[in-house]
C-alpha positions as CSV (number, residue, x, y, z in Angstrom):
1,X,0.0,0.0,0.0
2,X,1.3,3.2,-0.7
3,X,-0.3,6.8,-0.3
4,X,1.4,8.3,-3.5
5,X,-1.7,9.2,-4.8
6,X,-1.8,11.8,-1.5
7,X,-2.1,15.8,-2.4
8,X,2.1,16.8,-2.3
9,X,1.1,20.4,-1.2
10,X,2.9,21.4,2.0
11,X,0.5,22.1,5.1
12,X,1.1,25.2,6.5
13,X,2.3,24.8,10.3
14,X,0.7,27.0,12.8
15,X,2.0,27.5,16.1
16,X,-0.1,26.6,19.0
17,X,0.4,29.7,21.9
18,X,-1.9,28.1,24.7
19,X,-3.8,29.6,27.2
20,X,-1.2,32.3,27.1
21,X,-1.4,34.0,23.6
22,X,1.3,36.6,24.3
23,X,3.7,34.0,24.6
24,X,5.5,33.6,21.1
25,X,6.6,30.8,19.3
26,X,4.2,28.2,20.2
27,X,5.7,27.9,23.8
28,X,3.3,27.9,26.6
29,X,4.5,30.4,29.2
30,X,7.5,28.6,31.6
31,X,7.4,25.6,29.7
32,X,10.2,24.1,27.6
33,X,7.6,23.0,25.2
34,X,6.3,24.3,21.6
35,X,3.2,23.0,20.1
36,X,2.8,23.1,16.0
37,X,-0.5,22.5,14.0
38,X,-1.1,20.9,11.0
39,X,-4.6,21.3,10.1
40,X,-6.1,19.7,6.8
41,X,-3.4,17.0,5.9
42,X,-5.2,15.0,3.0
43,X,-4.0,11.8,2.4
44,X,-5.4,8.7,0.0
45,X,-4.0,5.7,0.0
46,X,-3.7,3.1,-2.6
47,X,-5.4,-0.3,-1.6
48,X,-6.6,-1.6,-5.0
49,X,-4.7,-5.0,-4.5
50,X,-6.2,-5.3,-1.2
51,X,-9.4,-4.8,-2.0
52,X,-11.9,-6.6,-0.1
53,X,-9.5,-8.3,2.1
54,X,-9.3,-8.1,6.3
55,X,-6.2,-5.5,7.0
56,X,-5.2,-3.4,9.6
57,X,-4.0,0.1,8.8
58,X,-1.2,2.0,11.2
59,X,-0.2,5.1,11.5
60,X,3.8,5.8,11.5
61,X,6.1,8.1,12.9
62,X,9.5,7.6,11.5
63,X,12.2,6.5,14.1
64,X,14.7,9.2,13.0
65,X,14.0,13.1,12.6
66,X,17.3,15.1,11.7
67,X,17.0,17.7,14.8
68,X,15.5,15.4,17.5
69,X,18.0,14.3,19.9
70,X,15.7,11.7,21.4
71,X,12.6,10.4,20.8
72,X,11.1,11.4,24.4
73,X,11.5,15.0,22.6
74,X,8.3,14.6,20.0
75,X,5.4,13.6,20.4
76,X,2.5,13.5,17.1
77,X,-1.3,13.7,18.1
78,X,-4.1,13.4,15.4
79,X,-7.5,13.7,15.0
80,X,-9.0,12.2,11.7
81,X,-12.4,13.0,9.4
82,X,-14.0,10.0,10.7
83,X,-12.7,7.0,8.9
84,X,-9.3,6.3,10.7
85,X,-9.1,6.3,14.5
86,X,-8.1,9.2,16.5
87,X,-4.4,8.7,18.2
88,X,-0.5,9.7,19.0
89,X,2.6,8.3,18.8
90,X,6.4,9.1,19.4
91,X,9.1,8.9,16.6
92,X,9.5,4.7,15.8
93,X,6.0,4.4,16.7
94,X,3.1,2.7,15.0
95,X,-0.7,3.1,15.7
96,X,-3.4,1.3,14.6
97,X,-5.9,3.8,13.1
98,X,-8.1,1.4,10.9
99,X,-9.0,-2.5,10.9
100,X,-11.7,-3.8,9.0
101,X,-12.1,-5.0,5.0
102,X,-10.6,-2.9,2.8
103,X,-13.5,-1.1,0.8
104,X,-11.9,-0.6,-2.4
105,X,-8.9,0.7,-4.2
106,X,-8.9,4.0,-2.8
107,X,-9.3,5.1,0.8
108,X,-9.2,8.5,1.9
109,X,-9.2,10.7,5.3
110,X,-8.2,14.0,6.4
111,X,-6.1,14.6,9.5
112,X,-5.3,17.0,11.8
113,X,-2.0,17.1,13.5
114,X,-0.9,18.8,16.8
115,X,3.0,18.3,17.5
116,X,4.2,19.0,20.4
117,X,8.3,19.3,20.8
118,X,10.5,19.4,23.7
119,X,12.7,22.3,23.6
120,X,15.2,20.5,25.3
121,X,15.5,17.5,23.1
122,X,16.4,19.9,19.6
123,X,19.1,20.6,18.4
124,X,18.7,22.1,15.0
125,X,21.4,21.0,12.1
126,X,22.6,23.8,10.4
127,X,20.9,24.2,6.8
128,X,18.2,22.2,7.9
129,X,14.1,22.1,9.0
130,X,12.5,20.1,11.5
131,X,11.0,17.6,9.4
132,X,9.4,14.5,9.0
133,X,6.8,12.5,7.2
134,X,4.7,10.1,8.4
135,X,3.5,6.9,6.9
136,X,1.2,3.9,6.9
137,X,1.7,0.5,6.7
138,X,-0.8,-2.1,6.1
139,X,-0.9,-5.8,7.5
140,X,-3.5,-8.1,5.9
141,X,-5.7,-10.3,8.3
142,X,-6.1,-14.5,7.7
């Protein structure tokens, strides 16, 4: 399964200032933590060979983000249209957000992400964004 068929489009991130709105950056006030939203991430994914078969669906968070000096330091939330099940996950975490038999040879949902980082576990590489891209992977059921 793959979701090439996803819109490429970037989100744009917007920074989460909490209860505390004057506080810049996404950082709630005394805290070493920054939350990022990423409202509206489209994705379809390509199950045309699996196609009426049991599967379970899971959510990824890719083990290594260039920036992240430990996994403790990130931690993904999302909410979903309807069709995949609400969750988080660290990096190197999976989640199952779907289990059932594949519909057809498309399945789409919508999610939004919150992201929150610990300011303590970056350490930003020169030339570089904080960035990652999740994925799913698909396991079909007996």
């Amino acid at each position: 399964m793959n979701d090439s068929a996803s819109p490429r489009g970037r989100v744009q991130a917007q920074l989460d200032t909490g209860p505390d709105s004057s506080t810049p950056g996404g950082q709630f006030a005394g805290s070493p933590y920054a939350v990022v939203r990423f409202n509206g991430v489209e994705y379809r994914l390509a199950t045309a060979r699996y196609a009426g078969r049991r599967a379970r669906i899971f959510y990824v968070v890719p083990a290594f983000i260039p920036g992240l000096r430990s996994p403790a330091g990130m931690r993904v939330e999302w909410r979903t249209g309807g069709l995949f099940a609400p969750g988080t996950a660290g990096p190197g975490e999976r989640r199952l957000v779907w289990s059932g038999t594949v519909p057809g040879p498309w399945m789409s949902e919508r999610f939004d992400l919150r992201v929150q980082f610990d300011l303590r576990e970056l350490r930003p590489v020169p030339g570089a964004a904080l960035d990652f891209e999740s994925y799913f992977e698909i396991e079909v059921l007996p």
